[in-house]
PABA-578333 format. One record per residue (C-alpha): x, y, z; residue in three letters. Coordinates in steps of 0.1 Angstrom, whole numbers. Layout:
BEGIN
node u=X; v=Y; w=Z; residu=ALA
...
This chain:
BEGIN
node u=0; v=0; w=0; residu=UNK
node u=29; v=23; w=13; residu=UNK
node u=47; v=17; w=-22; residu=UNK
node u=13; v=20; w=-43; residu=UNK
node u=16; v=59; w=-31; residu=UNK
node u=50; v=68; w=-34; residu=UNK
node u=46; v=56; w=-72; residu=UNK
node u=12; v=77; w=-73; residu=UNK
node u=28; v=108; w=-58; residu=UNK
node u=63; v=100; w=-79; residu=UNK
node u=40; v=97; w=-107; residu=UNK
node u=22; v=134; w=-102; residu=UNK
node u=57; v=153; w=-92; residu=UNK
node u=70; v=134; w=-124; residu=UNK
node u=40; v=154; w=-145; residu=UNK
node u=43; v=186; w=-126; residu=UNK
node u=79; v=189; w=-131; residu=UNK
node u=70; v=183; w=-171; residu=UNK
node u=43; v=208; w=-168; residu=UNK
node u=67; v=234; w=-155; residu=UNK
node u=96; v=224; w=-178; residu=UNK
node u=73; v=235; w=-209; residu=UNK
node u=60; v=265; w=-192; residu=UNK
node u=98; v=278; w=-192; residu=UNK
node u=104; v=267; w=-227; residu=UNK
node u=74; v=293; w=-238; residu=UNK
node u=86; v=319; w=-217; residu=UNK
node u=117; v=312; w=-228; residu=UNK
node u=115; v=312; w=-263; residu=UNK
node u=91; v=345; w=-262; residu=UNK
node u=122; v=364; w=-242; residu=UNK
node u=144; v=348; w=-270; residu=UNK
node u=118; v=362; w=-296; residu=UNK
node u=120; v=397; w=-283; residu=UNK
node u=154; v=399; w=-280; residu=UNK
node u=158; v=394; w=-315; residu=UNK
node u=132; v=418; w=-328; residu=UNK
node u=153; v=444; w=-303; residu=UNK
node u=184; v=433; w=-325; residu=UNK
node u=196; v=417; w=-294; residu=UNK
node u=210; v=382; w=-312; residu=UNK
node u=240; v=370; w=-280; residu=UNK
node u=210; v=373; w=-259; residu=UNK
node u=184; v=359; w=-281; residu=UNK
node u=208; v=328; w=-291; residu=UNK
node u=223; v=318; w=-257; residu=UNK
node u=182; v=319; w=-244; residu=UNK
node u=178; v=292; w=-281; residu=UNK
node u=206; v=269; w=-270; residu=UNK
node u=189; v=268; w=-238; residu=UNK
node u=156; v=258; w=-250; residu=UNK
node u=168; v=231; w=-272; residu=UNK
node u=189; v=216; w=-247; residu=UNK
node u=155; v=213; w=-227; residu=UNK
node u=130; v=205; w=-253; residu=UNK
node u=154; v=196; w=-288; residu=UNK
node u=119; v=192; w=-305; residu=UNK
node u=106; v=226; w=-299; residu=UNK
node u=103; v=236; w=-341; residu=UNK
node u=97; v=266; w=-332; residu=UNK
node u=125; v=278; w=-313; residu=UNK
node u=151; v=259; w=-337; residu=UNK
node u=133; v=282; w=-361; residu=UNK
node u=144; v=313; w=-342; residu=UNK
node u=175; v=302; w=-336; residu=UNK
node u=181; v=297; w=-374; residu=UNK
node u=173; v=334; w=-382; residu=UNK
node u=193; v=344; w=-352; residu=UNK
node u=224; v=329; w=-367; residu=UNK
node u=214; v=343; w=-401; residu=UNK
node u=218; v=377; w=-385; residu=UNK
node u=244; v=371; w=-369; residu=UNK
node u=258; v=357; w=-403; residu=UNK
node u=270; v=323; w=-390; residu=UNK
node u=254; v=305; w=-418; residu=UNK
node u=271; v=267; w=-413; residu=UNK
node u=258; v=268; w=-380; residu=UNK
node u=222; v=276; w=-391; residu=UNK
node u=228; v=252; w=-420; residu=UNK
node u=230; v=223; w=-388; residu=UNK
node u=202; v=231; w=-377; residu=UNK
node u=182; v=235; w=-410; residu=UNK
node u=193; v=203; w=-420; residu=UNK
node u=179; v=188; w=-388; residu=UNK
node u=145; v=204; w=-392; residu=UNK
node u=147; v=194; w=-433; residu=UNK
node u=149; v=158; w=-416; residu=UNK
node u=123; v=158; w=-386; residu=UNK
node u=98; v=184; w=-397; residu=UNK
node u=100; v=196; w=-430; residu=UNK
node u=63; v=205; w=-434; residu=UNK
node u=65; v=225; w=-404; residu=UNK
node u=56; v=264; w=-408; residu=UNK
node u=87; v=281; w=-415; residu=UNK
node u=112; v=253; w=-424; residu=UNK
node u=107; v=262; w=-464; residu=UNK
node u=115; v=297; w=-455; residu=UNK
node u=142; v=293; w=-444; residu=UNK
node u=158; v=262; w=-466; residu=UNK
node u=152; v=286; w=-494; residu=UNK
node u=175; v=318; w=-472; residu=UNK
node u=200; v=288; w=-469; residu=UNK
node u=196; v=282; w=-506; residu=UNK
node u=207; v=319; w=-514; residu=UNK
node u=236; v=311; w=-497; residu=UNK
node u=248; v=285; w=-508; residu=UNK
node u=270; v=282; w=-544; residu=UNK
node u=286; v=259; w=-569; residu=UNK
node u=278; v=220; w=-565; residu=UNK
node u=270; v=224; w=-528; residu=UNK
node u=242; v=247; w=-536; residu=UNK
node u=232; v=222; w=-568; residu=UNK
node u=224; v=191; w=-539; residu=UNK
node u=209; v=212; w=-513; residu=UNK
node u=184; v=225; w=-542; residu=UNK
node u=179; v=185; w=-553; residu=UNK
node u=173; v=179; w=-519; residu=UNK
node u=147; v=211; w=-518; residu=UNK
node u=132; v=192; w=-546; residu=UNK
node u=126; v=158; w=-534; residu=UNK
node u=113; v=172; w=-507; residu=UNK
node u=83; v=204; w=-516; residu=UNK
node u=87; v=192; w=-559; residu=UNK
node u=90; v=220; w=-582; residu=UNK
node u=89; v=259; w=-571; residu=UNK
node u=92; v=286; w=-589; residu=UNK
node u=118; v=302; w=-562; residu=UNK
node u=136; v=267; w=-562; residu=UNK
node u=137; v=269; w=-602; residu=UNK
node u=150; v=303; w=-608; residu=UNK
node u=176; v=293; w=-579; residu=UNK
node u=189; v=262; w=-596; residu=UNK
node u=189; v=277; w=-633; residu=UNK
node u=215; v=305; w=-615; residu=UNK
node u=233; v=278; w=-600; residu=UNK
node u=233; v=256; w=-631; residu=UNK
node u=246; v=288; w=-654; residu=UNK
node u=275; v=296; w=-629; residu=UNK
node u=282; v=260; w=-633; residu=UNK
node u=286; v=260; w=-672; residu=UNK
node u=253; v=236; w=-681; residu=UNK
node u=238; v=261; w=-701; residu=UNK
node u=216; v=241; w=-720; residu=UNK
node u=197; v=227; w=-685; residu=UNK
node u=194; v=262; w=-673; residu=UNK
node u=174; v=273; w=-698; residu=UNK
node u=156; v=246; w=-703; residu=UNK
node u=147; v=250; w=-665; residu=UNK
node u=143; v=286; w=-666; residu=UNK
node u=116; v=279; w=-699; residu=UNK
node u=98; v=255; w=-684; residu=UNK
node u=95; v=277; w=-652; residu=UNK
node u=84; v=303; w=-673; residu=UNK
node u=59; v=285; w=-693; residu=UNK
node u=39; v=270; w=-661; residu=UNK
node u=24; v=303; w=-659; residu=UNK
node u=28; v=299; w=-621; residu=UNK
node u=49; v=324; w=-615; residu=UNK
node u=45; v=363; w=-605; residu=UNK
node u=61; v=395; w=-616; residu=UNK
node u=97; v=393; w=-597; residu=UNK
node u=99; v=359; w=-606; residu=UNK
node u=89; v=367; w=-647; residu=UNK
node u=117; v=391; w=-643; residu=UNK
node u=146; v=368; w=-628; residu=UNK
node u=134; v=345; w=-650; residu=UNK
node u=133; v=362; w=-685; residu=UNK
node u=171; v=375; w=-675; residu=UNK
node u=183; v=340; w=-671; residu=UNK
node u=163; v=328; w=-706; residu=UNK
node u=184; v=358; w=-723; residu=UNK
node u=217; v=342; w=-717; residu=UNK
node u=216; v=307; w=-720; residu=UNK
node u=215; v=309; w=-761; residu=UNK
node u=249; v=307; w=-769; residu=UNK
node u=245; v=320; w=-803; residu=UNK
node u=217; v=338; w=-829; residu=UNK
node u=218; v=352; w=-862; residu=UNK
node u=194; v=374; w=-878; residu=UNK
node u=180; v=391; w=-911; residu=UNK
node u=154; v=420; w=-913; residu=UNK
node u=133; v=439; w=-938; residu=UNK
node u=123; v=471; w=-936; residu=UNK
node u=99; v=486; w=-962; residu=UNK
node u=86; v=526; w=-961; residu=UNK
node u=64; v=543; w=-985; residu=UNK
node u=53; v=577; w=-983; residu=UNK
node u=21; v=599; w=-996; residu=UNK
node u=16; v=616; w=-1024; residu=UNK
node u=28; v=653; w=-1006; residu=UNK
node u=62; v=643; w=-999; residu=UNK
node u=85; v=661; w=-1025; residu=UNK
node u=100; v=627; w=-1029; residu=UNK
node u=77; v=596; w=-1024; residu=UNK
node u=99; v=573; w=-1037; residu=UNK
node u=98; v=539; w=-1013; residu=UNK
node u=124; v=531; w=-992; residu=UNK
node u=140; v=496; w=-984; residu=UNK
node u=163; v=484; w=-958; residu=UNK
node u=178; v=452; w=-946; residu=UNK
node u=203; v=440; w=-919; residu=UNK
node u=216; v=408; w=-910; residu=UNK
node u=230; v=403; w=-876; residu=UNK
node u=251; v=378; w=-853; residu=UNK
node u=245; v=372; w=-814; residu=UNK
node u=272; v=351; w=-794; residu=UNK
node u=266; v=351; w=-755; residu=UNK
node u=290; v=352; w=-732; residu=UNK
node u=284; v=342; w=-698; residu=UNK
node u=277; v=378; w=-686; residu=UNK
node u=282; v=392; w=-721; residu=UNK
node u=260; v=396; w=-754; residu=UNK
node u=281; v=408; w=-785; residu=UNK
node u=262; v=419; w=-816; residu=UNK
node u=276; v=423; w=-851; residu=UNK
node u=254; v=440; w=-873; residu=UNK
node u=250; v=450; w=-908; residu=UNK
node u=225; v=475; w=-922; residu=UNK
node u=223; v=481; w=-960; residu=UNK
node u=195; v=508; w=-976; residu=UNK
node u=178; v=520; w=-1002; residu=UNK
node u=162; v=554; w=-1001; residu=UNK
node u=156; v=557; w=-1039; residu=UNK
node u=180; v=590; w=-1041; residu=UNK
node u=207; v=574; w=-1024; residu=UNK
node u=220; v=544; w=-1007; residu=UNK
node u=246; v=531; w=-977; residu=UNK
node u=258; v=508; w=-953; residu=UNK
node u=259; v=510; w=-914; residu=UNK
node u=285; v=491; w=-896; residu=UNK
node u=277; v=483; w=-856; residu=UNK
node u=292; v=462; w=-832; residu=UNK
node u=270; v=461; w=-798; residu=UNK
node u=275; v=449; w=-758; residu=UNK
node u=254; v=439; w=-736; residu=UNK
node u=275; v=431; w=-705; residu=UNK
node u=254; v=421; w=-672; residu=UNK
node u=273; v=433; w=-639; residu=UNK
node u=247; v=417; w=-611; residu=UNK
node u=214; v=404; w=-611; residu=UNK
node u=202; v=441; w=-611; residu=UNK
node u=228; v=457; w=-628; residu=UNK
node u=239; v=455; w=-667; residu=UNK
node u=244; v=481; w=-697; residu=UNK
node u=239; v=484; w=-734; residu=UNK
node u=269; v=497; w=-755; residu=UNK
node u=271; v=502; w=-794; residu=UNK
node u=293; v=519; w=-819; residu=UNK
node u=286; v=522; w=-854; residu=UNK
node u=302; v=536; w=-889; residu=UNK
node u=286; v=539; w=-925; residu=UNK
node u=299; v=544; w=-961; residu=UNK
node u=274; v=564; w=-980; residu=UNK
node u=254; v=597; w=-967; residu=UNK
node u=226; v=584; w=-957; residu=UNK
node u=238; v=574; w=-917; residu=UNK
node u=259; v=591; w=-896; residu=UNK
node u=299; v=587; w=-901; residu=UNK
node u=300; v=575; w=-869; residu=UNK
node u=276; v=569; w=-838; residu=UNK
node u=281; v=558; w=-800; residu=UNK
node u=253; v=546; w=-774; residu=UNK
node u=253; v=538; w=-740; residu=UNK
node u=232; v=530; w=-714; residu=UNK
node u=229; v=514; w=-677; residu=UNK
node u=197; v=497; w=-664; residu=UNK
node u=190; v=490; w=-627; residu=UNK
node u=162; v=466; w=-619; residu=UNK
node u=148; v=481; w=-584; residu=UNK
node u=115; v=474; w=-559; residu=UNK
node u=111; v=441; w=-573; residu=UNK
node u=98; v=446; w=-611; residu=UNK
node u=107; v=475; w=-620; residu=UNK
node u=136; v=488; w=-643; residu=UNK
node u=156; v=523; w=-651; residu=UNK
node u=175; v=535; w=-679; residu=UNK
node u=198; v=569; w=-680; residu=UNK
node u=223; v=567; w=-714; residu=UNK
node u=231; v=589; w=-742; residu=UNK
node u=233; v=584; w=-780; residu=UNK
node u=260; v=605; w=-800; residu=UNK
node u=255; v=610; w=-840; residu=UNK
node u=286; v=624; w=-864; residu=UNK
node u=285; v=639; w=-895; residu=UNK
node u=314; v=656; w=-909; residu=UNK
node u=327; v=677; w=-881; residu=UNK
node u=291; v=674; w=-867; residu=UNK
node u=279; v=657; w=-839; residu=UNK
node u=248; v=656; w=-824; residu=UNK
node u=240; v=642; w=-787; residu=UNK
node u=207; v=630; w=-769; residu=UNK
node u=203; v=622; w=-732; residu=UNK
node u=179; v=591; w=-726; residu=UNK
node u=161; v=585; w=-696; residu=UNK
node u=140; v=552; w=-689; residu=UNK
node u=115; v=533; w=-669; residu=UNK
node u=103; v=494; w=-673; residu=UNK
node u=78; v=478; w=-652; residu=UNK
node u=68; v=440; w=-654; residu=UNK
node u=34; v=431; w=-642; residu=UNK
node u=16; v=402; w=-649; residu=UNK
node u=25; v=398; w=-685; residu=UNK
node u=28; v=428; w=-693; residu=UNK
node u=58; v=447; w=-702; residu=UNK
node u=54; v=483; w=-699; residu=UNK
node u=81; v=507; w=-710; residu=UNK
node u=81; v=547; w=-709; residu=UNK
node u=114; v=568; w=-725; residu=UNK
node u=125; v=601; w=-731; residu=UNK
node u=152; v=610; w=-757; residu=UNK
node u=160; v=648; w=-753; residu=UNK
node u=184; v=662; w=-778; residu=UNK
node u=206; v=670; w=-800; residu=UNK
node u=200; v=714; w=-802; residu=UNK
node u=198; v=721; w=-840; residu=UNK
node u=191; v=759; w=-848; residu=UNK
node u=182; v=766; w=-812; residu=UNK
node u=160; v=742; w=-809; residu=UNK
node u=157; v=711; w=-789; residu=UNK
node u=149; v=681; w=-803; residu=UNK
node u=127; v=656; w=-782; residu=UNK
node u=112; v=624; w=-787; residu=UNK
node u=87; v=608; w=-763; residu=UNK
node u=82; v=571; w=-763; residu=UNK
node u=54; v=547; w=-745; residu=UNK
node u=67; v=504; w=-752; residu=UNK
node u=43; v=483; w=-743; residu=UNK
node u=44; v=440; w=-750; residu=UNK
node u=20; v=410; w=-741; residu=UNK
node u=37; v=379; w=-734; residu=UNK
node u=17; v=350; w=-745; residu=UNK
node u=40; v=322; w=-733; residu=UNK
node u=78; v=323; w=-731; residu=UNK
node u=96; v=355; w=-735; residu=UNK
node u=100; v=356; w=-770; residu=UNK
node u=66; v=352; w=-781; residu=UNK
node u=42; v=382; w=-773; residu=UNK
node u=26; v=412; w=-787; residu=UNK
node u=43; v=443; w=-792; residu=UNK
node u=35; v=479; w=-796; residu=UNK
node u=48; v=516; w=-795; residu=UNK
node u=32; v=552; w=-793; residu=UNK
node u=50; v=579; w=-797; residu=UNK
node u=58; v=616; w=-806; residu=UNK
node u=92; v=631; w=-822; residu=UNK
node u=118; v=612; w=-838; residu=UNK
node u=142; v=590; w=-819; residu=UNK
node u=178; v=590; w=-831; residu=UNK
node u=178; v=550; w=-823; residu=UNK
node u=158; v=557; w=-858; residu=UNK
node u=183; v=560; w=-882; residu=UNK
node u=162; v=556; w=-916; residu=UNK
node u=134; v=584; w=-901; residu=UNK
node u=165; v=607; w=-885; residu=UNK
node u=174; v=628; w=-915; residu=UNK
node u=141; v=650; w=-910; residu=UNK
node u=149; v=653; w=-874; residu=UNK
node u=182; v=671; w=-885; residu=UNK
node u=167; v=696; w=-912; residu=UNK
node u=142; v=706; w=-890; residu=UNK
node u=139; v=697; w=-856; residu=UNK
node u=109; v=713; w=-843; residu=UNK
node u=92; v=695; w=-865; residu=UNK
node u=55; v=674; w=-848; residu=UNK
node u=57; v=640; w=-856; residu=UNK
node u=35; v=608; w=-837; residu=UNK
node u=38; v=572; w=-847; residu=UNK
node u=26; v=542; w=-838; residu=UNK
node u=38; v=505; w=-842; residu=UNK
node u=23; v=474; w=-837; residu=UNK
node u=37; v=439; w=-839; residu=UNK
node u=40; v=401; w=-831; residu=UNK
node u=72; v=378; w=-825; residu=UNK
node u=66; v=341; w=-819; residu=UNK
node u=90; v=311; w=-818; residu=UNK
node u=86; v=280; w=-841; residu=UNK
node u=103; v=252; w=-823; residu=UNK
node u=132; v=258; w=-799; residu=UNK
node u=159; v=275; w=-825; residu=UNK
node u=130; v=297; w=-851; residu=UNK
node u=116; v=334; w=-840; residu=UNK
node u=97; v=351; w=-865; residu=UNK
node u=87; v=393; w=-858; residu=UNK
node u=62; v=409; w=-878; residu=UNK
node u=51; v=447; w=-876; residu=UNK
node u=34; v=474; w=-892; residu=UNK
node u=34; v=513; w=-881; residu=UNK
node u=19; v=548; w=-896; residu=UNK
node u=44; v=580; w=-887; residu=UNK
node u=27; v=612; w=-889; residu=UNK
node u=48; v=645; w=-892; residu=UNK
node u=47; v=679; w=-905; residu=UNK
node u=61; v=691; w=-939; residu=UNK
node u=72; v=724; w=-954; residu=UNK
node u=43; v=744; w=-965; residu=UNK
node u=19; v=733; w=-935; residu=UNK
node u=14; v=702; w=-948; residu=UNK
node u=16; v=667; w=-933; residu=UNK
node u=32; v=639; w=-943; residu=UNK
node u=25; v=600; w=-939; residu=UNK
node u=51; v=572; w=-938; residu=UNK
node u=37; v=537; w=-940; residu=UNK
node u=64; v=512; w=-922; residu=UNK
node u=64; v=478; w=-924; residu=UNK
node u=90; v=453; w=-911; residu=UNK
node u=99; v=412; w=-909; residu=UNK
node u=125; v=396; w=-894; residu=UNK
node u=135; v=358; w=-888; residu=UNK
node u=159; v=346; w=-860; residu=UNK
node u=175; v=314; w=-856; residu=UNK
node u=190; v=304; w=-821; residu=UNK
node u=216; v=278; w=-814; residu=UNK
């Protein structure tokens, strides 16, 4: 009887001690929380190492203690414990979260198992994808990246920071692309000459790992006379949001500039959203003739939206200025979508409309363009357009140019 209630009672202190022991363990890891939203992270990891040693299975405060170490920057000991929930609880709120931070982290072939492991585990993610296809480019596959990075794209799962990333990635894994274009203009009956116009370039694309070159040849006709424009372009990318555009061109013939420069820099910022600032330079003779450029891009949805100013070059006191609203639909992967462009003035990124622009540059002119580019296969991309420019002509008339434009592109 005697030993029937010492067990009872041994039994009860047994249960009150547990009791107690997780009653700590809450206190403790809300102290533990507070200290690190105070920035407080000694504090808030010593009172973390405490709890685990008391209750190792308390999710919850491994969790904090992850993020801790994060901020605190000791990422192989966070990995430990990552790894640990990634085995015993990897359904539990917050453990994806924070495998993905560790993800980010992680490079070269040790970031290429953790993601398989990420895999196995939660299947395909957009987050997970766009993570590997980085990881896979820094690695040399090519090919697999942007096969990942397409097929990513495609699901239509995705949103407009993840289009992005995505759509930068699908731009550099084709090693190689070459090009020919078609241009045709016609004119109305009121232009003094109303001859048509032809134009057609052929161009060649090799992609370097952070580097796009461009050779490119432009030949045309303008019925009074004829040339050739020589261009070599750059497209170097410095950081995920970070990378320019650089070109320099000659001619032979009168028709384009002897020489012309461009640059510009583009910053991706607040998720989807891109700026431009560059300049363009045109030289004729001992001419030259210089534009500033300012820019802004926003992806949402699947919408690419695309506003620029060109301001410049002064001819006869006056200020030349051309305004500019881009706008695109993509129907599936980022080279297939609807295109189309709104404007006023003439750009000097238009070298077959530019002439006017020099004889007289307060001249009105809108335009508009519209256009579709879709792939056929994996190595074919065919671009269609059509556009009306609108601008005023000596004796207060105006004039109409009819533009019209095919090109083909074949990627391997």
């Amino acid at each position: 009887m005697i030993k029937s209630q010492f067990l009872f009672f041994a039994l009860l202190l047994s249960s009150f001690f547990g009791y107690t022991q997780q009653i700590d363990t809450d206190k403790l890891y809300l102290q533990a929380l507070q200290d690190y939203r105070e920035g407080k992270y000694e504090a808030a990891l010593d009172l973390t190492r405490t709890g685990l040693e008391v209750a190792p299975g308390y999710h919850d405060i491994r969790i904090l203690q992850v993020r801790t170490l994060f901020a605190l920057q000791k990422f192989d000991a966070a990995g430990t414990d990552i790894n640990l929930l990634l085995m015993k609880a990897p359904d539990y709120e917050g453990v994806k979260t924070i495998a993905m931070q560790r993800l980010n982290q992680l490079e070269g072939n040790e970031g290429l198992k953790f993601s398989d492991r990420l895999f196995k585990i939660y299947g395909s993610h957009p987050d997970l994808n766009i993570r590997r296809a980085r990881l896979l480019l820094e690695s040399g596959d090519i090919k697999k990246a942007g096969e990942l990075a397409t097929q990513t794209y495609v699901s239509g799962q995705v949103n407009d920071e993840q289009r992005y990333a995505l759509q930068q990635i699908i731009n550099v894994t084709v090693r190689n692309a070459v090009q020919v274009t078609g241009q045709y203009i016609s004119f109305s009956d009121n232009y003094p000459r109303n001859d048509s116009w032809y134009a057609v370039s052929a161009e060649y694309q090799h992609n370097f790992s952070n580097l796009a070159l461009i050779g490119r040849t432009t030949y045309s006709d303008r019925s009074y006379n004829d040339g050739s424009l020589y261009e070599i372009e750059a497209y170097p990318i410095f950081s995920e949001k970070l990378y320019a555009f650089a070109n320099v061109g000659f001619s032979e013939g009168q028709i384009y500039p002897d020489y012309r420069a461009s640059a510009s820099v583009f910053y991706n910022f607040a998720t989807s959203f891109e700026a431009e600032a560059g300049f363009r330079g045109l030289f004729y003779n001992d001419n030259s003739y210089f534009s500033t450029i300012a820019g802004l891009t926003a992806y949402t949805g699947r919408f690419y939206l695309n506003a620029r100013a060109f301001v410049g070059p002064e001819r006869l006191e006056q200020m030349a200025q051309n305004y500019q609203f881009n706008v695109r639909y993509y129907l599936s992967t980022p080279e297939n979508y609807l295109f189309g462009r709104i404007g006023s003035g003439i750009s000097p990124d238009e070298p077959t409309l530019y002439t006017r622009a020099q004889e007289n540059p307060t001249l009105e002119a809108v335009f508009i363009n519209l256009g579709i580019s879709k792939t056929l296969g994996i190595h074919h991309v065919i671009s269609l357009s059509g556009g009306v420019l609108s601008e005023d002509l000596p004796g207060d008339e105006t004039g109409n140019q009819f533009t019209s434009s095919l090109s083909y592109r074949f990627k391997f």
